[in-house]
MARLOZA-70808 format. One record per residue (C-alpha): chain; x, y, z. Coordinates in pm, whole numbers, plus 50000, padded with zeros to 5 digits. Layout:
N
+---+-------+-------+-------+
! c !    c1 !    c2 !    c3 !
+---+-------+-------+-------+
! A !     X !     Y !     Z !
...
+---+-------+-------+-------+
This chain:
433
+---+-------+-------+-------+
! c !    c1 !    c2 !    c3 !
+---+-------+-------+-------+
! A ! 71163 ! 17859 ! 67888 !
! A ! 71413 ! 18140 ! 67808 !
! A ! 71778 ! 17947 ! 67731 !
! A ! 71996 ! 18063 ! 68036 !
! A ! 72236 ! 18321 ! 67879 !
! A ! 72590 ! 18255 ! 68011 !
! A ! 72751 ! 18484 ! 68200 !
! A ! 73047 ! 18685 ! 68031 !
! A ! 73383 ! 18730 ! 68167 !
! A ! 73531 ! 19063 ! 68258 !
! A ! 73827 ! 19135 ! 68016 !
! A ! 74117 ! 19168 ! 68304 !
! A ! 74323 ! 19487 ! 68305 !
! A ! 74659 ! 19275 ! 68355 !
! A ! 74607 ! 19011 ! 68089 !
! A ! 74914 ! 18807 ! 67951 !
! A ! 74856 ! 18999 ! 67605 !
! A ! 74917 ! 19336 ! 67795 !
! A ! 75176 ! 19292 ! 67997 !
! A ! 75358 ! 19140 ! 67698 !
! A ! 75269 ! 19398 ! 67522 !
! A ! 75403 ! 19645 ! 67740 !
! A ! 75743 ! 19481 ! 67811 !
! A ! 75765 ! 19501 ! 67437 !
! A ! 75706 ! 19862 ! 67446 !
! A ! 75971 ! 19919 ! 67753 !
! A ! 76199 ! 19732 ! 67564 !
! A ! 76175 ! 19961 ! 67260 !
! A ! 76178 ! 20248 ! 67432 !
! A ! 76508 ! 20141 ! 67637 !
! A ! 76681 ! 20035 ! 67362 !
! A ! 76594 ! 20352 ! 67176 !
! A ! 76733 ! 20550 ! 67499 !
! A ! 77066 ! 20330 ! 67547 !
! A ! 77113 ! 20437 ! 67191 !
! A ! 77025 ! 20801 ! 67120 !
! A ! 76941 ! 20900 ! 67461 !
! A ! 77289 ! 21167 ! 67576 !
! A ! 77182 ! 21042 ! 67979 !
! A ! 77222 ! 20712 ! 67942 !
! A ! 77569 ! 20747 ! 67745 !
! A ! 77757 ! 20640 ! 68038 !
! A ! 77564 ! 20266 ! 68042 !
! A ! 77732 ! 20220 ! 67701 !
! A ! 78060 ! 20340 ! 67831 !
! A ! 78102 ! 20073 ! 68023 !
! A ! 77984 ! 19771 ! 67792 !
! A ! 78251 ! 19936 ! 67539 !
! A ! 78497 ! 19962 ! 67813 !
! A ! 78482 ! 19567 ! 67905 !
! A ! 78481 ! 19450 ! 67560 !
! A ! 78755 ! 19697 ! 67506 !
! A ! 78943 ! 19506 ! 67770 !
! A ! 78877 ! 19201 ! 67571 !
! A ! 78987 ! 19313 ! 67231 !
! A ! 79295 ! 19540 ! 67355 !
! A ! 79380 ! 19154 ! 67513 !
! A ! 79386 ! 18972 ! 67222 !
! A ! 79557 ! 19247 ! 66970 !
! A ! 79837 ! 19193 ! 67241 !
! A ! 79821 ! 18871 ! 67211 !
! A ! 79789 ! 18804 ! 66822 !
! A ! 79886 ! 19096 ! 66667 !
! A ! 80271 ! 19120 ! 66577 !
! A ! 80422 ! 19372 ! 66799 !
! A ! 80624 ! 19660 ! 66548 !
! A ! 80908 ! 19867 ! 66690 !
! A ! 80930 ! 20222 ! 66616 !
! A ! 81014 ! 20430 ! 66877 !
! A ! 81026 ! 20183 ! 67190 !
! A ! 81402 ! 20102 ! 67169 !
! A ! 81521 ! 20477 ! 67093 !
! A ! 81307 ! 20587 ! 67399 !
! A ! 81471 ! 20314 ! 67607 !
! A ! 81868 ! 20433 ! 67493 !
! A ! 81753 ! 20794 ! 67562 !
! A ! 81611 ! 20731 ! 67938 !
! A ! 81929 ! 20466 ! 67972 !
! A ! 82158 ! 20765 ! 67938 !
! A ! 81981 ! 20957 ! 68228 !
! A ! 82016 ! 20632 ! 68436 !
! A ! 82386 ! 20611 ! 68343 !
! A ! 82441 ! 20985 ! 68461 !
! A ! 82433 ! 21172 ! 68182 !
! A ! 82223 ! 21491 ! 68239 !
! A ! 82338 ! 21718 ! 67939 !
! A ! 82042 ! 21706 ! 67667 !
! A ! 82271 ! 21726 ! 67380 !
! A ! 82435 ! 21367 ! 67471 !
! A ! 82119 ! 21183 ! 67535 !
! A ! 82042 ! 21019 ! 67228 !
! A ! 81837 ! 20643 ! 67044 !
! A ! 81879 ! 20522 ! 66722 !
! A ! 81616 ! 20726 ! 66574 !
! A ! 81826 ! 21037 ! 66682 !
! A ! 81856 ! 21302 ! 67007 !
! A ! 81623 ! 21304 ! 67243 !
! A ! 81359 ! 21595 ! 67192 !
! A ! 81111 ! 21566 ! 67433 !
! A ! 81093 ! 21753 ! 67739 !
! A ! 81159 ! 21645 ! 68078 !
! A ! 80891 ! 21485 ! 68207 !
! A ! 80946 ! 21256 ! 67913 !
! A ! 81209 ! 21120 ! 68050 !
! A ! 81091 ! 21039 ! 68396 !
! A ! 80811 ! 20852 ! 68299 !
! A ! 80972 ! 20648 ! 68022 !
! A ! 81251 ! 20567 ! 68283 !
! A ! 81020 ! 20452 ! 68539 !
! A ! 80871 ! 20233 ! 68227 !
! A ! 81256 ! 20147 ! 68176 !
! A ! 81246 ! 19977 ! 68543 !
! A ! 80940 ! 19820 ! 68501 !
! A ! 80984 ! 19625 ! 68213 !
! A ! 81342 ! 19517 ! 68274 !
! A ! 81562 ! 19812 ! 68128 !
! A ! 81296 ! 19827 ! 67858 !
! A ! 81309 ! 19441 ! 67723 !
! A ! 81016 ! 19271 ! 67856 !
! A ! 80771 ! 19413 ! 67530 !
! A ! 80454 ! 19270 ! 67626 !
! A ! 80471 ! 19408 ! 67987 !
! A ! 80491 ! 19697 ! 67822 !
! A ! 80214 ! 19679 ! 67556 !
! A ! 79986 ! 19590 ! 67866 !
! A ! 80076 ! 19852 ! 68061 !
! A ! 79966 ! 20105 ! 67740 !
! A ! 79638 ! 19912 ! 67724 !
! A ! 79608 ! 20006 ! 68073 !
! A ! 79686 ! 20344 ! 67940 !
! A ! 79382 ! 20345 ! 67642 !
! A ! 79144 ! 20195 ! 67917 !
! A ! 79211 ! 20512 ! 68108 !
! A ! 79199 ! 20738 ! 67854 !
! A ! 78860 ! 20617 ! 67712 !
! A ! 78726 ! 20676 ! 68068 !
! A ! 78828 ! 20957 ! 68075 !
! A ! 78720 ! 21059 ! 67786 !
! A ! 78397 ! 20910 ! 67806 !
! A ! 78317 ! 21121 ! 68151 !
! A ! 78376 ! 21431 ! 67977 !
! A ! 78108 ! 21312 ! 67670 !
! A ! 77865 ! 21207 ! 67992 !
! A ! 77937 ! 21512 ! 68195 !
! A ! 77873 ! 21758 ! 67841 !
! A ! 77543 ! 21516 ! 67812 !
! A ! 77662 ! 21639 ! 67397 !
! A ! 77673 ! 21296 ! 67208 !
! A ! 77456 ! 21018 ! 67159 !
! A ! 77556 ! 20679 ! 67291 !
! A ! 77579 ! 20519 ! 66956 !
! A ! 77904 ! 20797 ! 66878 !
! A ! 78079 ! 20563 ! 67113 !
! A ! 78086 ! 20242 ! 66809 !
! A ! 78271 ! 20543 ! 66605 !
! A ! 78528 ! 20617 ! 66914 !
! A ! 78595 ! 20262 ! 66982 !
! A ! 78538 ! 20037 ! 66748 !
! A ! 78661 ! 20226 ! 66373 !
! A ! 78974 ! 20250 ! 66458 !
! A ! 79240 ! 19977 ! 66413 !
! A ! 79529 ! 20306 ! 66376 !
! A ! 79453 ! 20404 ! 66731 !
! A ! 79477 ! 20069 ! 66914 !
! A ! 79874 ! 20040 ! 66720 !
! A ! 79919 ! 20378 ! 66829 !
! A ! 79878 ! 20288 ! 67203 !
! A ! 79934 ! 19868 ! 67206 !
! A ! 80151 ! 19787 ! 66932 !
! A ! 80398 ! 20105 ! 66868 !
! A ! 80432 ! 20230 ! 67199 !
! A ! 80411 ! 20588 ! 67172 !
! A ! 80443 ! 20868 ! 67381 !
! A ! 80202 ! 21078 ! 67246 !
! A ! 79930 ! 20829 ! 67418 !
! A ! 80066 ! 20907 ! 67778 !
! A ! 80055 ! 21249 ! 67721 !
! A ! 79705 ! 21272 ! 67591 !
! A ! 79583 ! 21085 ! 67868 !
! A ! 79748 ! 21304 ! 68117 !
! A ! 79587 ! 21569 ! 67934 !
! A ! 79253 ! 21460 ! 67935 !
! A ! 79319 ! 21402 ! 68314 !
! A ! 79377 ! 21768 ! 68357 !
! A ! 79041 ! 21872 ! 68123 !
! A ! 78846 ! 21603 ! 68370 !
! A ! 78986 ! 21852 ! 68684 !
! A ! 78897 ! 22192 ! 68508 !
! A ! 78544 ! 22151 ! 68427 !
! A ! 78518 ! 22020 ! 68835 !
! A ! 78634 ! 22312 ! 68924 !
! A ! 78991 ! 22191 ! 69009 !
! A ! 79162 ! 22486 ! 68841 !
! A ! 79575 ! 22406 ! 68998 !
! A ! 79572 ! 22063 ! 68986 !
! A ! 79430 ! 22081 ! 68679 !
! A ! 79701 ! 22306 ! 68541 !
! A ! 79941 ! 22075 ! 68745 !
! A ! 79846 ! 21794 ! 68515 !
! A ! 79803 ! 22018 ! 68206 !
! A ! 80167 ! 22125 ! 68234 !
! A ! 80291 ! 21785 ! 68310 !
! A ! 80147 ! 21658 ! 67975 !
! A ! 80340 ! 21945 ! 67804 !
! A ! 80637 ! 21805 ! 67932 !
! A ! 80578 ! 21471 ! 67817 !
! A ! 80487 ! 21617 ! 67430 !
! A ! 80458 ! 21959 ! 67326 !
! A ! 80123 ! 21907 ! 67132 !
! A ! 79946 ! 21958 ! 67464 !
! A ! 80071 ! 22341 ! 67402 !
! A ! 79788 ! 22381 ! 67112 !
! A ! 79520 ! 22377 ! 67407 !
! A ! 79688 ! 22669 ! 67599 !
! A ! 79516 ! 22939 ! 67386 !
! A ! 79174 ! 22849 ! 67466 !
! A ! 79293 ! 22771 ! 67821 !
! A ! 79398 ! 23089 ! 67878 !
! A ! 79095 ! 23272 ! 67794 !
! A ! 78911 ! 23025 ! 68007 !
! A ! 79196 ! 23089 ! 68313 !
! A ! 79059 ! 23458 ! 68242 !
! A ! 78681 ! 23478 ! 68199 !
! A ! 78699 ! 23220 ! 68490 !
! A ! 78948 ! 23338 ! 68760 !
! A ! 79010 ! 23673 ! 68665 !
! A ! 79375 ! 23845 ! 68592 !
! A ! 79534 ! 23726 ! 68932 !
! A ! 79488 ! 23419 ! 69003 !
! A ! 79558 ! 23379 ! 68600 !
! A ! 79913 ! 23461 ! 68690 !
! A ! 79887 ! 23206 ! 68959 !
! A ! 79802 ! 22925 ! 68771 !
! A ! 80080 ! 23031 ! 68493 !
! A ! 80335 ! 23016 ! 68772 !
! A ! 80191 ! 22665 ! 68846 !
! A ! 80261 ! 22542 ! 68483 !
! A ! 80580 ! 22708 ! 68498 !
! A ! 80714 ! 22544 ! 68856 !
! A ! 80620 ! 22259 ! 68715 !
! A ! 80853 ! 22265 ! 68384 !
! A ! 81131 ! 22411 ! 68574 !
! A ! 81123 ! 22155 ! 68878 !
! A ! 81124 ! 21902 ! 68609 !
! A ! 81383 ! 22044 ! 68385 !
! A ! 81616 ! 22132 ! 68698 !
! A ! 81835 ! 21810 ! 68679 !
! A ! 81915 ! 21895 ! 68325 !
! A ! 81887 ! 22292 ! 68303 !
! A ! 82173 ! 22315 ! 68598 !
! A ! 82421 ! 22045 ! 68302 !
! A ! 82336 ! 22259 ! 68040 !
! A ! 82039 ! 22500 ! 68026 !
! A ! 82064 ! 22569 ! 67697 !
! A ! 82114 ! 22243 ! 67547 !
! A ! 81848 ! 22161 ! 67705 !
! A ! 81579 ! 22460 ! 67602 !
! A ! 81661 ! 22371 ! 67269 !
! A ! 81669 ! 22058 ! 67235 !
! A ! 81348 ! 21997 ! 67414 !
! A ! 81169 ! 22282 ! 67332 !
! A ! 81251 ! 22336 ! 66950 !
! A ! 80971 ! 22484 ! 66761 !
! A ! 81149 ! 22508 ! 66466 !
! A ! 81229 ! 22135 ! 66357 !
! A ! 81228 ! 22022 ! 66058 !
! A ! 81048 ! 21723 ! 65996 !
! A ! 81123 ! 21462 ! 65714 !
! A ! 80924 ! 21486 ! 65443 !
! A ! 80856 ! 21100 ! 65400 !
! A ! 80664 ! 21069 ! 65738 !
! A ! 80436 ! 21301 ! 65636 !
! A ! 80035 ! 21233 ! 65611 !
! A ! 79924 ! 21605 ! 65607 !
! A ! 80150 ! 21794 ! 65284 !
! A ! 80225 ! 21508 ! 65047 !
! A ! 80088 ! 21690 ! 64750 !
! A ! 80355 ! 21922 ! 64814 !
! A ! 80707 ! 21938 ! 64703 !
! A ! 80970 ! 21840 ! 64961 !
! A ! 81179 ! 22205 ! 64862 !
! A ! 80808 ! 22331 ! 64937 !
! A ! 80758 ! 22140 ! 65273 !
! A ! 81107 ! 22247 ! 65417 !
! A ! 81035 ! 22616 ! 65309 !
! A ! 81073 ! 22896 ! 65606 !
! A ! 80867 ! 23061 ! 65424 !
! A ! 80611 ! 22799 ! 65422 !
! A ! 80636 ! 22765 ! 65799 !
! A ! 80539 ! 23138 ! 65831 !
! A ! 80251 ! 23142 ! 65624 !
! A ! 80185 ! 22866 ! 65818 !
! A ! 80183 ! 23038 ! 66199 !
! A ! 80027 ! 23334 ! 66031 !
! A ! 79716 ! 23126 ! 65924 !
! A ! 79763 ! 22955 ! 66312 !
! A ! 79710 ! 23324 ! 66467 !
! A ! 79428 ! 23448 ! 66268 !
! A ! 79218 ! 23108 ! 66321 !
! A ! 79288 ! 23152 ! 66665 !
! A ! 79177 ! 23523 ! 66681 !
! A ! 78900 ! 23464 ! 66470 !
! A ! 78735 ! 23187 ! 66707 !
! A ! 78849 ! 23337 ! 67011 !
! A ! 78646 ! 23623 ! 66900 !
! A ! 78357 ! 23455 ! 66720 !
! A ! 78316 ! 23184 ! 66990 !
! A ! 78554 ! 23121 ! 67270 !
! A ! 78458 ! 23452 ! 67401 !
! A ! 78089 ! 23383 ! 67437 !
! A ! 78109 ! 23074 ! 67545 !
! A ! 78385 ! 23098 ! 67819 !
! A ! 78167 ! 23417 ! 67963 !
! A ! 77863 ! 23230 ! 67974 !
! A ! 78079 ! 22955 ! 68133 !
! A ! 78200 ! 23148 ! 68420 !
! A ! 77865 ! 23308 ! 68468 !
! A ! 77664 ! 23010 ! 68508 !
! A ! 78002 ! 22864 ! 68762 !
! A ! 77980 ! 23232 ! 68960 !
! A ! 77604 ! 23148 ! 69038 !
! A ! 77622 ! 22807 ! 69138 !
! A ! 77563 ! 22634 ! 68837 !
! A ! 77881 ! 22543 ! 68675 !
! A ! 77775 ! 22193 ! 68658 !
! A ! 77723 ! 21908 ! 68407 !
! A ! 77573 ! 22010 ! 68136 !
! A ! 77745 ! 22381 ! 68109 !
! A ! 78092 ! 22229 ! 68069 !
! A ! 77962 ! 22164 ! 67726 !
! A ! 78095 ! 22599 ! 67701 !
! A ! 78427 ! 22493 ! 67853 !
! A ! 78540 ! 22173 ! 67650 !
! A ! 78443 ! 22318 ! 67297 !
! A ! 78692 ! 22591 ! 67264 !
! A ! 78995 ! 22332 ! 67449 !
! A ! 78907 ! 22056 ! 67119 !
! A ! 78856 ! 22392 ! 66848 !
! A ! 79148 ! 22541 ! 66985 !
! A ! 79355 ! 22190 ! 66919 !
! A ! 79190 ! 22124 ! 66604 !
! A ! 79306 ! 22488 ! 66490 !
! A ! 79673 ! 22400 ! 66545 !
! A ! 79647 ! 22025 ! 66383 !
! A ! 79489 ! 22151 ! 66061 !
! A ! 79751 ! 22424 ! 65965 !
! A ! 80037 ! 22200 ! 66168 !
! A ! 80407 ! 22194 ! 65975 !
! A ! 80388 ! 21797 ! 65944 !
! A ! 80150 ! 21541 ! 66072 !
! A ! 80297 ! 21200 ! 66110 !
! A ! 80090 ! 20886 ! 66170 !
! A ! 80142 ! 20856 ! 66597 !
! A ! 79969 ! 21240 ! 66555 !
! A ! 79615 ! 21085 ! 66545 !
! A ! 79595 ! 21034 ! 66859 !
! A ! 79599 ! 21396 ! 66913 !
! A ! 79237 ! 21499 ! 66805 !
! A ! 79060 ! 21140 ! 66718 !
! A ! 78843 ! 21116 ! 67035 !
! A ! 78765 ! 21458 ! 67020 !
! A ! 78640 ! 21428 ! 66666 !
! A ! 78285 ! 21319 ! 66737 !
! A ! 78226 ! 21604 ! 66974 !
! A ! 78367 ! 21873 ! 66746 !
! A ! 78140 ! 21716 ! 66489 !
! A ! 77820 ! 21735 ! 66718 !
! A ! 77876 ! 22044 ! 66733 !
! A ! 77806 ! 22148 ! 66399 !
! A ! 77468 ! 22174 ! 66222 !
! A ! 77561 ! 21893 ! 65943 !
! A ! 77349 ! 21608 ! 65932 !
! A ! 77438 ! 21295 ! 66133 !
! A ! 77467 ! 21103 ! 65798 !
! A ! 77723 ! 21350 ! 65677 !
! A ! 77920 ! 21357 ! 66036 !
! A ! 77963 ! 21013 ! 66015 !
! A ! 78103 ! 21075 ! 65634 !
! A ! 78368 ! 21279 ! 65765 !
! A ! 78483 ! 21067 ! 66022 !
! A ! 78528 ! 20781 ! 65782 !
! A ! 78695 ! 21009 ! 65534 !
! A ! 78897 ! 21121 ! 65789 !
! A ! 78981 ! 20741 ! 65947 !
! A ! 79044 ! 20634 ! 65539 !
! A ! 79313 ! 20955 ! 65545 !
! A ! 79487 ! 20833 ! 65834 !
! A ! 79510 ! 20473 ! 65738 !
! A ! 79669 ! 20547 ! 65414 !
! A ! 80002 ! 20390 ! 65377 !
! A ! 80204 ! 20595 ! 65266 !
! A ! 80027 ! 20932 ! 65221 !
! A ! 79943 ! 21030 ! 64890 !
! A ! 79855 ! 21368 ! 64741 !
! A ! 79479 ! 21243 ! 64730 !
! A ! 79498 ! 21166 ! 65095 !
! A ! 79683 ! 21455 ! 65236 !
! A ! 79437 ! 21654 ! 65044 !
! A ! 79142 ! 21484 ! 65171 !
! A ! 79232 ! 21523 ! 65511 !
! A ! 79233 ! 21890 ! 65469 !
! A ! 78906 ! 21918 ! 65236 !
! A ! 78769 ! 21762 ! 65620 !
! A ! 78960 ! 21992 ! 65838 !
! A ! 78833 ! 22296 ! 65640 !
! A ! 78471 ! 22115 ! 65659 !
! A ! 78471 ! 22093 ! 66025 !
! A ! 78633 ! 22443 ! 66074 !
! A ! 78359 ! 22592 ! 65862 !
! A ! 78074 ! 22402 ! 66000 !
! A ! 78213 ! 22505 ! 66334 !
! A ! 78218 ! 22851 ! 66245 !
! A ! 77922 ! 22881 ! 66108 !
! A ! 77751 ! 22776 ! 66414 !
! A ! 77909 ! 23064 ! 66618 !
! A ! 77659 ! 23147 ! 66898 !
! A ! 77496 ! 23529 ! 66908 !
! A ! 77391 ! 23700 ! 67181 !
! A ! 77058 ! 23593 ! 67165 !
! A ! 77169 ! 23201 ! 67114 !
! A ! 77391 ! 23258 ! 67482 !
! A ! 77093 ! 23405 ! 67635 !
! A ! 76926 ! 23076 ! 67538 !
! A ! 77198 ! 22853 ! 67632 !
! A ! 77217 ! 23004 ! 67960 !
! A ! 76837 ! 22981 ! 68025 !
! A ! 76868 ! 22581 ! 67919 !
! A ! 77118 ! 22510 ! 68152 !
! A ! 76988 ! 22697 ! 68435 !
! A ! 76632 ! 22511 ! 68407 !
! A ! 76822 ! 22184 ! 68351 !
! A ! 77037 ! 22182 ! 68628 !
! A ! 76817 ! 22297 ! 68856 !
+---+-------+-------+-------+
């Protein structure tokens, strides 16, 4: 008799082994998504943000506070409070007061809050509040542009010890006017084009920087809303300076024009991180200065005409037909962070507070080169070294403008043709459809 064969077991489709396997793969392929993956950015924005919270928390708490500026802001605003309204008496320890107007509203309501300017750590939480709003903003703009990889964001927030002093532990105002900037850059590419310039011109008046954006703004204004309503949103950034300057232009209008619009101060020559291989007779040289704005213009021409133009025309095309969304305000932010770089790598002086005027914008400008990622990541850590030298030093001054010149050029070499804008415009039309 034949042994009875046993019978064999059908090999299920769901065993342990495959599911396992599977979540394995998922796992993988999430991970690999949440890092690389431009979509899914905004899922790392917010883990950064909360530990961000956490670690702004405890610099405030263990980090020794180091006055600068705080004090001299305080006796400048303090005057205003007392009555005085003429430019040329307002004045701090470090010197007269040289910002414009809006400076001095929103360092006096800061005066009020934190008990005529004494109650420090108030303070220092209130400009963490400040970095925790300008990293979201910041971050929406990266999401919206769907430009960067997620990873970029351990480079934005976590490199940087300079930055969180600049905001928590010196008190600048540069910081407030950034992040009112970045508000108004958040409102443009939504299609918010006077409140956006509302905000634009309110940063101006909190730090002139914000003025090294208005090139490439106003060739956007243009391509985008044509010659008149251009002139409309000028008079908007206008109102704004002279509603804020009103107080003080009716004590002394020009006191106050030149005080707090000077574009020909000198700076010192010890506070500089950008010309320290130079000689101070050198560094306080009209002459300098001019060669200076000369090299400003013909950057400016040259990428308005190599790039802004293209891209701010493909810009408003893609808006006029409905599809001025997302991804295409990738063609709007580029020239506003080239047009700011421009003006910060042939700038008179650079002094350390100054980072905070083109270090979250750094990545993107970078990402939008062809370099490799290794050597992006080189620059920004030559460029983090620069600015973390203590004091400058002819090898770091020049440094920091071997990697401007590197980004400039690897910017301009990627100028888009006609045939690359064709091909842009065809991408985003597919995608955001």
């Amino acid at each position: 008799m034949a042994p009875t064969e046993k019978p064999q077991r059908k090999k299920s489709p769901f065993s342990l082994v495959k599911v396992l396997n599977a979540i394995k793969n998922v796992d993988k392929d999430m991970m690999k998504d949440l890092l690389f993956a431009p979509k899914y950015l905004w899922i790392s924005a917010v883990g950064f943000l909360l530990a961000e919270i956490v670690i702004n928390i405890f610099i405030i708490q263990r980090v020794k506070y180091t006055e600068i500026d705080w004090i001299a802001y305080m006796q400048e605003v303090e005057g205003v409070v007392n009555g005085t309204w003429d430019y040329t008496n307002l004045k701090g320890d470090t010197g007269p007061l040289v910002y414009p107007a809006g400076f001095v509203y929103i360092f006096m309501a800061l005066y009020y809050i934190t008990s005529n300017g004494t109650n420090i750590r108030l303070a220092q939480y209130i400009f963490a509040a400040f970095y925790i709003v300008t990293l979201i903003l910041i971050f929406r703009i990266f999401h919206k542009s769907k430009k960067l990889p997620p990873y970029v964001l351990i480079f934005v927030c976590c490199t940087s010890y300079r930055v969180h002093s600049i905001f928590v532990l010196r008190l600048f105002n540069d910081p407030v006017a950034m992040m009112i900037l970045y508000a108004s850059l958040n409102l443009f590419i939504d299609g918010y084009w006077s409140l956006g310039s509302l905000l634009y011109s309110l940063a101006v008046s909190v730090k002139m920087n914000i003025l090294l954006f208005a090139p490439a703004l106003l060739m956007a204004y243009l391509h985008c809303l044509g010659f008149k309503k251009t002139i409309l949103q000028l008079i908007i950034c206008a109102s704004v300076q002279v509603i804020l300057g009103t107080p003080f232009l009716l004590s002394n209008p020009v006191g106050y024009l030149k005080q707090s619009f000077d574009v020909g101060r000198v700076f010192l020559f010890k506070w500089t991180v950008n010309w320290r291989f130079l000689s101070e007779e050198v560094f306080v040289n009209p002459g300098f200065h001019l060669v200076l704005l000369i090299l400003h213009m013909v950057l400016l021409a040259s990428f308005a005409y190599t790039h802004w133009n293209k891209y701010l025309s493909t810009y408003s095309s893609l808006c006029q037909i409905g599809l001025g969304g997302n991804l295409t305000c990738q063609l709007f932010i580029l020239p506003m962070f080239m047009s700011n770089l421009i003006g910060i790598a042939v700038s008179r002086s650079l002094h350390y507070q100054f980072y905070i005027w083109y270090f979250h914008s750094l990545p993107y400008l970078l990402w939008c080169t062809q370099y490799s990622v290794a050597f992006r990541i080189l620059i920004l850590g030559l460029i983090e070294l620069c600015w973390n030298t203590y004091p400058s030093t002819w090898w770091s001054s020049s440094l920091l403008h071997a990697c401007h010149l590197t980004l400039l050029a690897g910017l301009f070499l990627n100028r888009p043709t006609e045939k690359q804008a064709e091909r842009y415009r065809k991408i985003f039309e597919k995608k955001e459809n």
